[in-house]
C-alpha positions as CSV (number, residue, x, y, z in Angstrom):
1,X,-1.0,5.5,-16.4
2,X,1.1,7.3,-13.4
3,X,4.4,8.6,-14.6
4,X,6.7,6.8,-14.6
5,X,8.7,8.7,-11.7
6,X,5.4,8.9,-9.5
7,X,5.3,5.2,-10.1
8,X,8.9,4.7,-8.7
9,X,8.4,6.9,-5.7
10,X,5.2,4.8,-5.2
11,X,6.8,1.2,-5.5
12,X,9.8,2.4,-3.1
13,X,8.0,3.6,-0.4
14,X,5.7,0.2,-0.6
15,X,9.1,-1.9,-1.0
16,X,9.6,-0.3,2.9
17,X,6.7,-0.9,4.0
18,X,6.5,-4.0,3.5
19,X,10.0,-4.4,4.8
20,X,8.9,-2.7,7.8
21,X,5.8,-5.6,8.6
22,X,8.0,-8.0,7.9
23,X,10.1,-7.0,10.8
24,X,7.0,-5.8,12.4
25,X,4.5,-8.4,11.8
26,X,1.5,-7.1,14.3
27,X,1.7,-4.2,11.4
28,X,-0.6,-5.9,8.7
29,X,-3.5,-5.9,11.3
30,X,-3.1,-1.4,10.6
31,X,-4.0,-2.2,6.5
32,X,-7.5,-4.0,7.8
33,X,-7.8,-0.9,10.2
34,X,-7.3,1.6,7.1
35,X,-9.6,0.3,4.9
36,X,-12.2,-0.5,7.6
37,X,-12.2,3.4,8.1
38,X,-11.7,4.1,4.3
39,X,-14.7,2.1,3.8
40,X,-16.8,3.8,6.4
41,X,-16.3,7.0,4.9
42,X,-17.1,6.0,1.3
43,X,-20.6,6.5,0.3
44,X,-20.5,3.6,-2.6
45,X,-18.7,0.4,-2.8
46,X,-15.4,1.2,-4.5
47,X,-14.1,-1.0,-7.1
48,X,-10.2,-0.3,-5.2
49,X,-11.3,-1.1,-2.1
50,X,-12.8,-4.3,-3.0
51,X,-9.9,-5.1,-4.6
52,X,-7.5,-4.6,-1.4
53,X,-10.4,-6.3,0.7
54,X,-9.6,-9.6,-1.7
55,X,-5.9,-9.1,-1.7
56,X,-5.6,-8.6,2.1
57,X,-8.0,-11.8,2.4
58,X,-5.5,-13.5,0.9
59,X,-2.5,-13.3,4.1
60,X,0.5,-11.1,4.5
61,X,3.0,-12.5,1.9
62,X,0.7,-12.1,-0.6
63,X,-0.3,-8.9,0.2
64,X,3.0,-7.4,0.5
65,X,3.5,-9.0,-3.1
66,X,0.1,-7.6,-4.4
67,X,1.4,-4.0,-3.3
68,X,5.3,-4.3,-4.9
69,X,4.5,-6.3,-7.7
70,X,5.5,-4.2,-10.6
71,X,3.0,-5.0,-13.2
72,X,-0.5,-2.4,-13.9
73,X,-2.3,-4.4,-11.0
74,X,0.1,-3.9,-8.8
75,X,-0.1,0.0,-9.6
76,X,-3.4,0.1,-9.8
77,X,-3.1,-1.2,-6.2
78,X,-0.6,1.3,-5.5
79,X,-2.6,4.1,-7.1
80,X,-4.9,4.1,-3.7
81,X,-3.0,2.6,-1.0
82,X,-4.3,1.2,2.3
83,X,-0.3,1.1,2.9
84,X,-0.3,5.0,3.9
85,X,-0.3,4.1,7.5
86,X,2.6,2.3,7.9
87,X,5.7,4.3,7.5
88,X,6.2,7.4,9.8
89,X,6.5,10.5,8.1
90,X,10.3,10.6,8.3
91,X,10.5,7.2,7.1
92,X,8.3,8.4,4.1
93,X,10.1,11.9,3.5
94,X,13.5,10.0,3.2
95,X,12.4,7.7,0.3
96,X,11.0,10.9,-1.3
97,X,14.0,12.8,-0.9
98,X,16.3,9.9,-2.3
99,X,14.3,9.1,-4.9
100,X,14.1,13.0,-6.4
């Protein structure tokens, strides 16, 4: 299990992110694109891609639920996100910086 500050960090910047593609809808089509390439450059089928292949399969609201929800899937989920192309690195290094 993360600690539970790691955790927090984690959940907030996902809680913007999805904020963000909800603004931004043509943004979810970027998750497909990152674990397209993640999964190119993996040698084995891994058991967290698989699951973000299901979750994504599943539509944007979902998806964006999957990756907040607060429960150990959802930080599992969390734990290797295909959400690390979405915010810009100033959106990201504000969250960190308010959340230390």
């Amino acid at each position: 299990m993360e600690p539970p500050g790691r955790d927090f960090r984690s959940l907030a910047l996902h809680l913007l992110a999805a904020q963000k593609i909800r603004r931004q809808p043509a943004l979810f089509n970027r998750l497909q694109e990152t674990l397209d390439r993640w999964r190119l450059l993996s040698h084995d089928p891994r058991p967290d891609l698989v699951a973000w292949q299901r979750v994504l399969d599943s539509g944007m609201e979902p998806t964006l639920a999957a990756a907040t929800d607060r429960s150990e899937a959802g930080r599992a989920l969390r734990r290797a996100s295909i959400f690390v192309s979405i915010l810009t690195d100033e959106e990201r290094a504000a969250v960190l910086l308010s959340r230390s």
